[in-house]
N, C-alpha and C positions, 0 to 999 in steps of 0.2 A: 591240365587234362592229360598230356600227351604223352607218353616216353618213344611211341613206336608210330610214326606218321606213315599211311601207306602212300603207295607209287598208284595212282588211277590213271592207266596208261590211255585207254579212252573212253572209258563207262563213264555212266550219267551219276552214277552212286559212291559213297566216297566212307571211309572209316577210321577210327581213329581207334588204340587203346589206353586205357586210362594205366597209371605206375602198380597198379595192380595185376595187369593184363588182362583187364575185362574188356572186352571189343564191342563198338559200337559204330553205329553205320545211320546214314542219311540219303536223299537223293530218292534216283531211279529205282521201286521196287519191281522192275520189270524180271521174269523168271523165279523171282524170289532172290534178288540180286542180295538184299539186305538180310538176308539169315535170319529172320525174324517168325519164319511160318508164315508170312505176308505176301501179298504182291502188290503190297500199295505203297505209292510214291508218299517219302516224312521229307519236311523241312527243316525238321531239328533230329538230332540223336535218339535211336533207338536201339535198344539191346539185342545184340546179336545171341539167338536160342542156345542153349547147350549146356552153360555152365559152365564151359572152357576156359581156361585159363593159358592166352599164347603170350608169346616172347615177340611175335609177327605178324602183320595181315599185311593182305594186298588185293586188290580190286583191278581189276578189269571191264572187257567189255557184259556188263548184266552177269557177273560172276566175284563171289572172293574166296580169299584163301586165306587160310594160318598156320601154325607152326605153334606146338607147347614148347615148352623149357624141356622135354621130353626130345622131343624131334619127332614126333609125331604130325603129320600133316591133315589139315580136313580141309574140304572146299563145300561149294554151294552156289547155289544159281543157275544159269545157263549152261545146257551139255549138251548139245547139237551134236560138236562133236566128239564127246567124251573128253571134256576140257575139266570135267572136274576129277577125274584121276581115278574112279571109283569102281570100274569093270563095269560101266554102264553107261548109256545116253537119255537118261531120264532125270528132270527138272530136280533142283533138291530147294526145298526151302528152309532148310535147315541144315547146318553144316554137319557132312559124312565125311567117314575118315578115306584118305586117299589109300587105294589098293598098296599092299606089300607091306613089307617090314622095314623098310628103310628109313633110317634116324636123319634128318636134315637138318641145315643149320641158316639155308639161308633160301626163299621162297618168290616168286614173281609171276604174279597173274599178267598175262598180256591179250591180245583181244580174244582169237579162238583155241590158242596155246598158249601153256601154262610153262614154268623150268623150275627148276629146282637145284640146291645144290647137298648133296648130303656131308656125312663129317670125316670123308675122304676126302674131298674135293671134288668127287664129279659129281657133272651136270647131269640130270635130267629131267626129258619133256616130255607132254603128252597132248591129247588134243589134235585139231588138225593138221597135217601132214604135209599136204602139199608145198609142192615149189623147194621140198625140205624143213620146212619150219621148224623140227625136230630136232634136225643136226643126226639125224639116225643111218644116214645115208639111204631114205627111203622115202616115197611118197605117201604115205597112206596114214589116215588116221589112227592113231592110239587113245584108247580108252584107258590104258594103265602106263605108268612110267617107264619110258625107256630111255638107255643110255645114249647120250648125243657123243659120236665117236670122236676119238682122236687122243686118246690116253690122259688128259692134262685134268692139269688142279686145280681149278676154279674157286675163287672168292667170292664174284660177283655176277650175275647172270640178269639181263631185262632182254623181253620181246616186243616187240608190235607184228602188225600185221605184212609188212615187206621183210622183213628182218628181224632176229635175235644180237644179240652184242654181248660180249662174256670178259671176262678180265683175269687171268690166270696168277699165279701167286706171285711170280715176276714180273706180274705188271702189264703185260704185253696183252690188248683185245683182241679178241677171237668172234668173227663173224658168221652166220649162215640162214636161208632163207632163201626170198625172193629175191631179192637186191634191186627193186624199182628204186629208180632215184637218185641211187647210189647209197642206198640207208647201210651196206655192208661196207663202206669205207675201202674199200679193195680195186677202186678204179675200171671199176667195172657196173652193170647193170642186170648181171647174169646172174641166174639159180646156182646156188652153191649148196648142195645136199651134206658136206659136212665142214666141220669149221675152216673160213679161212683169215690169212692174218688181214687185221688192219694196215694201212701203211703210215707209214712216217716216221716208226722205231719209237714211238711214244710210249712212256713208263706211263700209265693209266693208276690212280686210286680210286675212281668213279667212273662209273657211264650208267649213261640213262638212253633209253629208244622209243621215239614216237612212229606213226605210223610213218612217215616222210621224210626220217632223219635222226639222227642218234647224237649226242653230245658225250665228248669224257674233259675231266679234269685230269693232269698231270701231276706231280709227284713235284710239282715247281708251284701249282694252283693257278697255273693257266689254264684254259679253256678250251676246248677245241671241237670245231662242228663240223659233220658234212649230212648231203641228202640234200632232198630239194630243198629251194630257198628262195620262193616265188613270193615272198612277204617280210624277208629280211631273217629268217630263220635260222640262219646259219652266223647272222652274226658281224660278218665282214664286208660289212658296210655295202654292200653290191646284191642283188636277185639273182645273181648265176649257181644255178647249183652246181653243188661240187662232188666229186667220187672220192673224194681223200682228207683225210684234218685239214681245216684253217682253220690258224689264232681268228678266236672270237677279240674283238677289238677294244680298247679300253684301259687294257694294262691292270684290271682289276685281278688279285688273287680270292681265284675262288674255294672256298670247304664244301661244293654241295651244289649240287646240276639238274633238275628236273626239264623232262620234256616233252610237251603234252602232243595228242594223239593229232592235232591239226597242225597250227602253223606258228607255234609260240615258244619261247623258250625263258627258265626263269634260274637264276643261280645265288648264295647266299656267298658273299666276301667273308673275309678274317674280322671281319669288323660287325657281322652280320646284319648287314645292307644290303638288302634282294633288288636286285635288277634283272630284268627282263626286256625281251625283244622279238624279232616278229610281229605277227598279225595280232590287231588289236580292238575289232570291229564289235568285239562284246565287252571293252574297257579291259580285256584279260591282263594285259600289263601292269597296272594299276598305275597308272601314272595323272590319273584324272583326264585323260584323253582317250579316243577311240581311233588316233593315229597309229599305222604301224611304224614299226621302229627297225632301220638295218642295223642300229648296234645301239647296248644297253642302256636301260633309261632307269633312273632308280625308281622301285616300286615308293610312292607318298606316306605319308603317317609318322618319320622317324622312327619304325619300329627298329627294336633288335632282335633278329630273327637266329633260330637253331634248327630247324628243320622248312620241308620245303615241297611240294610235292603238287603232281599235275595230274588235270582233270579234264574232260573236253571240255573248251573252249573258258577254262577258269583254274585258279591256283587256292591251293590251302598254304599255310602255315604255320607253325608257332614259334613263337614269341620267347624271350628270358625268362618270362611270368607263367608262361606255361599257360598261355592265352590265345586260342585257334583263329586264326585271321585266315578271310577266304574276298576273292573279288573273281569278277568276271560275269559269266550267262547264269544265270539262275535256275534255268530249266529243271525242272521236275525237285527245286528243291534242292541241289547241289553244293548252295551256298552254307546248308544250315542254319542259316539267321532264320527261320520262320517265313519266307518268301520263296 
């Protein structure tokens, strides 16, 4: 099915696109989250309206977004706060192309703010503002994309709601936000209106951010968590949260780190063997338990996994076969199985 698994940082709604880039969506059809001209909750896949053809999606909270082969941007769903990019705060049920002219290459729905990276390398975000969300050095909501300062070149960009997390061409993460928790990695719990560095001098090729805490992989395929970790979230083996990287424990190298918007955390090895850890009271780990886990427990089935991607309170994946495996809470349909 898959070539392009999106990141559902903490919506109820989830999408996938087929090697064609035709996108489709399941779940939560709250706001018109599933692009379909609907607002009704599917258990199975439904076609996302348009006729569009992306290279991207990404799902958030009751909101997604895409990207063509173009770089052309459109989003859809929830706009409270002008989180869909379009010089407005009016519901879309149908994906609209995001304000301006800017060609992007790489895209990331987070709960009420969106980022983006274009084919410069800068970031930008839109949506709500506060606490910095933005990296604009400003508080205020944006309805169209602005630039999140600080001149740098970004690859990689994910939001939640305490915090954004960025990864610049040299590797080095770039944080800003609220910082509850410690989700900015910066040893601190303070608003940071524009990016600041992560500590520990870690080469990053990934990072991922939930609402509570952010995970990156190194350039070694080790792991590394902070933010709260009041359910084992972070990984090393202890509930103390942390303001700065610790090795997630295990010794496993990882390709690929997802981090869902509650208390769970899930990673694919070299061998692709998903393991996960954290809170586990909807079975999200998949280990046929509802125990939580302070360091990694392999998800069940023998799969071999290549992608990976979090949802609240549950995980997608696919498979060598190109076969969408999903466990955890099922709510509104989440899972895709028809339940």
């Amino acid at each position: 099915l898959s070539e392009a698994l999106v990141y559902n940082i903490s919506g109820g709604s989830s999408g996938l696109l087929t090697y064609e880039g035709i996108p489709w969506a399941w779940g939560s059809g709250l706001s018109g989250a599933l692009g379909n001209n609907d607002l009704t909750s599917y258990s199975t896949p439904v076609a996302v309206c348009g006729g569009h053809t992306f290279c991207e999606i990404s799902y958030g909270n009751a909101s997604g977004l895409g990207i063509t082969s173009q770089g052309v941007g459109w989003s859809w769903g929830m706009n409270t706060y002008g989180q869909l990019g379009n010089n407005s705060t009016t519901v879309q049920c149908t994906p609209a192309a995001i304000f301006g002219t800017k060609t992007f290459c790489y895209i990331s729905a987070g709960v009420f703010t969106h980022h983006a990276i274009d084919n410069h390398g800068a970031a930008w975000g839109w949506g709500m503002g506060g606490a910095g969300r933005l990296g604009d050095n400003a508080l205020a909501n944006q309805c169209t994309p602005v630039a999140v300062c600080g001149n740098h070149t970004f690859c990689r960009v994910n939001g939640a709601y305490f915090g954004c997390c960025a990864i610049d061409n040299d590797g080095m993460a770039w944080s800003w936000g609220p910082g509850n928790y410690g989700v900015l990695g910066n040893n601190a719990i303070t608003s940071q209106l524009t990016p600041v560095a992560v500590c520990g001098g870690h080469t990053f090729c990934e990072v991922d951010v939930g609402d509570y805490g952010c995970c990156g992989i190194d350039n070694h395929g080790i792991a590394w968590c902070w933010g709260r970790n009041n359910a084992g979230q972070v990984g090393d083996n202890t509930t103390t949260s942390r303001l700065t990287p610790v090795a997630v424990c295990g010794g496993h190298t990882f390709c690929q780190i997802t981090v869902s918007s509650q208390a769970e955390c899930c990673g694919i090895d070299n061998h692709g063997i998903a393991w996960c850890w954290g809170g586990n009271a909807n079975g999200e780990l998949g280990d046929n338990t509802t125990t939580s886990r302070l360091t990694p427990v392999a998800v069940c089935g023998n799969h071999t996994f290549c992608q990976i991607a979090a949802m609240t309170l549950a995980f997608l994946a696919v498979d060598s076969n190109d076969t969408v495996w999903a466990w955890g809470a099922a709510l509104s349909g989440r899972l895709g199985d028809n339940t």
